[in-house]
N, C-alpha and C positions, 0 to 999 in steps of 0.2 A: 504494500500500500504506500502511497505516494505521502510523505512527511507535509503536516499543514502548514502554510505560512501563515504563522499568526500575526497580522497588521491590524489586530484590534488596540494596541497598548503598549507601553514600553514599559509596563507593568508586569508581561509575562517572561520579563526574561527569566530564564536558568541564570544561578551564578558557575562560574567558572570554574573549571578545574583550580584553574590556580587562588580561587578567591573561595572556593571552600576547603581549599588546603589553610589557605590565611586564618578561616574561620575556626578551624579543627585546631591549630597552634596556638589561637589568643589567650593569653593569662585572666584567669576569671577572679569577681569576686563580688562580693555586694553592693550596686549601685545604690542602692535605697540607702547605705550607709556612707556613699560617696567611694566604695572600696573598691569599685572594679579598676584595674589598672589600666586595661583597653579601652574601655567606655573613656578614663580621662584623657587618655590621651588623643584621642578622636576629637572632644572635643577641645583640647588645647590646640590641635593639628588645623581644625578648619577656622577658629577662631583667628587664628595666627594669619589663615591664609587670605579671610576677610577683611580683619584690620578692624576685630571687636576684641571687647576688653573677655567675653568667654561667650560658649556654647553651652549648649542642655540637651542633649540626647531624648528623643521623642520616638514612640514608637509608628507614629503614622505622621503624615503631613498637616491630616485634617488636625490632630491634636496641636502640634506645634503651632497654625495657625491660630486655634482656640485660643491658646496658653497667650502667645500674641497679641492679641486682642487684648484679652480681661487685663492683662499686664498692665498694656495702657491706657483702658477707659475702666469706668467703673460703671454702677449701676445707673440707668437712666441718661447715662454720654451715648454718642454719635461715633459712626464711623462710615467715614464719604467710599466709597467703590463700586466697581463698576457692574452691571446687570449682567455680566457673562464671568464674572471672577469666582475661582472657586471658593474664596471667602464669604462668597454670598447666596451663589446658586446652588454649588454643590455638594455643600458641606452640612447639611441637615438643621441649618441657622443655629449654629450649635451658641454661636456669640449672644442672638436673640435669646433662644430658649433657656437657657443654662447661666447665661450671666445677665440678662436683662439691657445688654446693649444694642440697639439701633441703630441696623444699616440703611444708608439712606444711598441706596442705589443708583448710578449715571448710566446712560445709554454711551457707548462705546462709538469714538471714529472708527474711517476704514481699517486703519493701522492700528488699532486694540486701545488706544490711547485714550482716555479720558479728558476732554477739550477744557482749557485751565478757568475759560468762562465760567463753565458751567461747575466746577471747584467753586471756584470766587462765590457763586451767586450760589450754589447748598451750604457752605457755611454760613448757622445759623449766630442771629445776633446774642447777646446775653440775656436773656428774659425767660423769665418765668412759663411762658407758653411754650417754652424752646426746650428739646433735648439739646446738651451740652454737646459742639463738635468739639472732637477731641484728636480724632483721629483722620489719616487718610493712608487708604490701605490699595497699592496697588500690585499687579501680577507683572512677570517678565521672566520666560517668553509667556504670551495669553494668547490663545490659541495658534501656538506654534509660532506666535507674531512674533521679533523684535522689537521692545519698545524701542524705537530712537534718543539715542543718550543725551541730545538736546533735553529733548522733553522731558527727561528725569528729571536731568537736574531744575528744570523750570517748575516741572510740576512740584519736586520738596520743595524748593526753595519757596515757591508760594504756602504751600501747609505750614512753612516756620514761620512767614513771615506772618500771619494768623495764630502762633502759636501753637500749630496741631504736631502730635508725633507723626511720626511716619513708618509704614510697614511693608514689607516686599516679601509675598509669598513666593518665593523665588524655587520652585518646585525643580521648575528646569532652569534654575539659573546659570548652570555650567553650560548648557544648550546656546542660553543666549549670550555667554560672554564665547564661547566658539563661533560664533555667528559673528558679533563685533568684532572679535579679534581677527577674523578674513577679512573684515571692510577697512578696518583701524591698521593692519600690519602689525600687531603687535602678536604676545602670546595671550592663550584664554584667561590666566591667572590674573595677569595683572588686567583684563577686563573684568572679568568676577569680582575684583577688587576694586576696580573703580564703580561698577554697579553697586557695588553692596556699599559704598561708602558714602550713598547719597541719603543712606536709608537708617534711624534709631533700631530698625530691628529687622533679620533678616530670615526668614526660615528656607532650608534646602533641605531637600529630599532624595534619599539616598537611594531610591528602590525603583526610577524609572528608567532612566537613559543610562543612568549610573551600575543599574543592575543588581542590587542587592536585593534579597529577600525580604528586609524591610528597615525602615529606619527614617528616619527625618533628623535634622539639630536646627533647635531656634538659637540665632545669635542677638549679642547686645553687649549692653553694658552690665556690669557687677551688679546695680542694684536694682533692673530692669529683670533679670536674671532669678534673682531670689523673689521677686515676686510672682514671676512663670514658675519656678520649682513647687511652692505652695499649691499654684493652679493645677499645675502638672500632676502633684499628688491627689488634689479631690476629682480628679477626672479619671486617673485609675492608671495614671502613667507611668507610676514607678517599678521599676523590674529590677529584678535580682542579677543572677549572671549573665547578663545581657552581654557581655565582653565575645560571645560569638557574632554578634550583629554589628557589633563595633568593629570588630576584625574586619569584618566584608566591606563595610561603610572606608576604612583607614586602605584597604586596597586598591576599592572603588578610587580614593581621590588621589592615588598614586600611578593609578594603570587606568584608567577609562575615562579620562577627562579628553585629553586630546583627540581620542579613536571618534567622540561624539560627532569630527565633520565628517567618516563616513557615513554616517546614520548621515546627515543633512543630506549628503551627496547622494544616495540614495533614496532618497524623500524627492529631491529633484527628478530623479528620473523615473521614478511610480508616476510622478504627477505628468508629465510627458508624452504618458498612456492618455490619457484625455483631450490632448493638443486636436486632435480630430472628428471630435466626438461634437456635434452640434447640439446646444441646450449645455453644456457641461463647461461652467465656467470655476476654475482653480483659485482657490487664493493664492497669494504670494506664497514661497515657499524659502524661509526663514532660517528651518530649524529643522525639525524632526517628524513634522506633522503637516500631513496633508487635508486638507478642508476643501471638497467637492459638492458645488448647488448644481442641482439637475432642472432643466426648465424646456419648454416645446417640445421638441422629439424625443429629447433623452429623459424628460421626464415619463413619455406615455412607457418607457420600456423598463423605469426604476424601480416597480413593484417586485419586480423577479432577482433582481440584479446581486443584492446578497445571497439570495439562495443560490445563485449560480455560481457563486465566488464561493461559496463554500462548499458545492458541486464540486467543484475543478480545484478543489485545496488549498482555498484562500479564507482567511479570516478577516473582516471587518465589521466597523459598526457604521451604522443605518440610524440610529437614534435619530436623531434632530437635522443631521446633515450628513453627507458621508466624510466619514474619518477612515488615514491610515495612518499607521504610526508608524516609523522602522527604528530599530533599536539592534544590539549588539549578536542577535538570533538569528536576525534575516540579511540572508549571503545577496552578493551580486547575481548568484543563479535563481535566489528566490522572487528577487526584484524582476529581473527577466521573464521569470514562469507568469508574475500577476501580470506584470505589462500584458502578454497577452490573453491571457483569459480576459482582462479587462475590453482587450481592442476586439477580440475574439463574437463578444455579447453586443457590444454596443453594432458590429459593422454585419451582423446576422439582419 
């Protein structure tokens, strides 16, 4: 039987031989006591590489973004982001539900970006009628976008000058400093580094493009930090020998940072399979992730279209739009096999 390509998610990778060898050697011990040895140094290791005063090891992304949040607003505060961010849409309003903060959501430019007008004018004034902004919480990459690093810094720069902290779910942010770092000439680090250095608090995730089985760390400052550790505990975050995931996470940012512009490079030429395809218009392609709207011809033929992709050994999702994802699983001969089942369907 023909091996699936799975272009649902950079979610599904396997880790690596050499990165569950990593896993299998890390020195363990109890995190909830601050004891594991791996766990700190993982997060002394990404802290260092961000240019924050420390890191907090997270089991999931969505928690680290929670932790984030409450960190910075309290009960009855504001937090400005966007209608397609996962702070807001995808993450079960954990900010809402659980900590009683108020997202007050922006509709998104072409480019993923949140327009600084429409910042300006959701922060609310000081009044009693008003929840408190406190916050302004942006993504990078957001759906597979590169924010443009103008815009970052214009956009913190406006939240301080208002006074607001600032948050960057930066899930794939190693994605998008590979991305800047091709346009920039530089290397991915020092873009991760100037990304992350626009921002009071930064959360990465260690289990998509990265490939580890799972893991996130929220960054910041020392006393930003202790207040997520507390949140972190009443939300169920705190793990014992967790120094195997630290392993994988401390590999991940030593061996898969760089490999991330084949995933791009790859993502480029899945999307290339549509270049043909009439009704079928691409987004930009950034990063890792391909976003396909089907409309006239190609829409009358999209009802089948995943079933057929999964027919012929493809994996994708269909949800809201079509999504593919490539990640460190899917070879140049897998990319080749979808391209044509893709071109395959559409030219039937």
């Amino acid at each position: 039987m023909t091996n699936m390509i799975d272009l649902r998610s950079d979610t599904v990778t396997q880790p690596t031989p050499a990165m569950r060898a990593a896993m299998m050697a890390a020195p363990l011990g109890d995190d909830v006591f601050g004891d594991d040895p791996t766990v700190n140094a993982l997060q002394e290791k990404l802290a260092d590489m961000l240019g924050f005063e420390g890191a907090l090891f997270m089991p999931t992304g969505t928690q680290s973004n929670f932790c984030g949040i409450l960190a910075h607003c309290q009960r009855g505060d504001e937090y400005i982001v966007g209608q397609q961010a996962h702070t807001y849409r995808w993450e079960g309003g954990g900010a809402a539900v659980l900590g009683s903060v108020q997202p007050q959501p922006l509709d998104h430019a072409p480019d993923g970006s949140l327009p600084l007008d429409a910042i300006a004018a959701a922060i609310k004034p000081d009044d009693a009628h008003y929840a408190r902004t406190r916050l302004l919480a942006l993504e990078n990459t957001i759906g597979g976008k590169l924010l443009p690093f103008g815009y970052v810094q214009s956009a913190t720069a406006l939240a301080k000058k208002h006074g607001l902290n600032t948050h960057l779910d930066g899930a794939r942010l190693f994605n998008g400093a590979v991305a800047q770092a091709e346009t920039a000439g530089t290397a991915p680090l020092v873009e991760a580094r100037r990304i992350a250095s626009q921002f009071d608090s930064v959360s990465v995730c260690f289990s998509k493009g990265l490939g580890t089985p799972a893991g996130s760390a929220l960054c910041g400052s020392k006393d930003f930090l202790y207040r997520a550790h507390r949140i972190r505990k009443m939300a169920g975050g705190g793990m014992r020998q967790v120094g195997f995931l630290a392993g994988a996470a401390i590999h991940a940012l030593d061996h898969h940072i760089d490999r991330l512009a084949e995933d791009h490079a790859r993502a480029r030429r899945l999307a290339a399979a549509f270049d043909d395809v009439a009704g079928a218009t691409v987004d930009p392609v950034h990063s890792n992730i391909v976003f396909v709207d089907l409309s006239g011809p190609a829409k009358a033929k999209a009802d089948g279209f995943i079933d057929h992709l999964k027919a012929h050994g493809v994996l994708a999702l269909g949800l809201y739009r079509l999504r593919f994802v490539t990640h460190h699983d899917v070879t140049d001969a897998d990319i080749d096999r979808a391209v044509a089942v893709i071109r395959a369907y559409f030219a039937a």
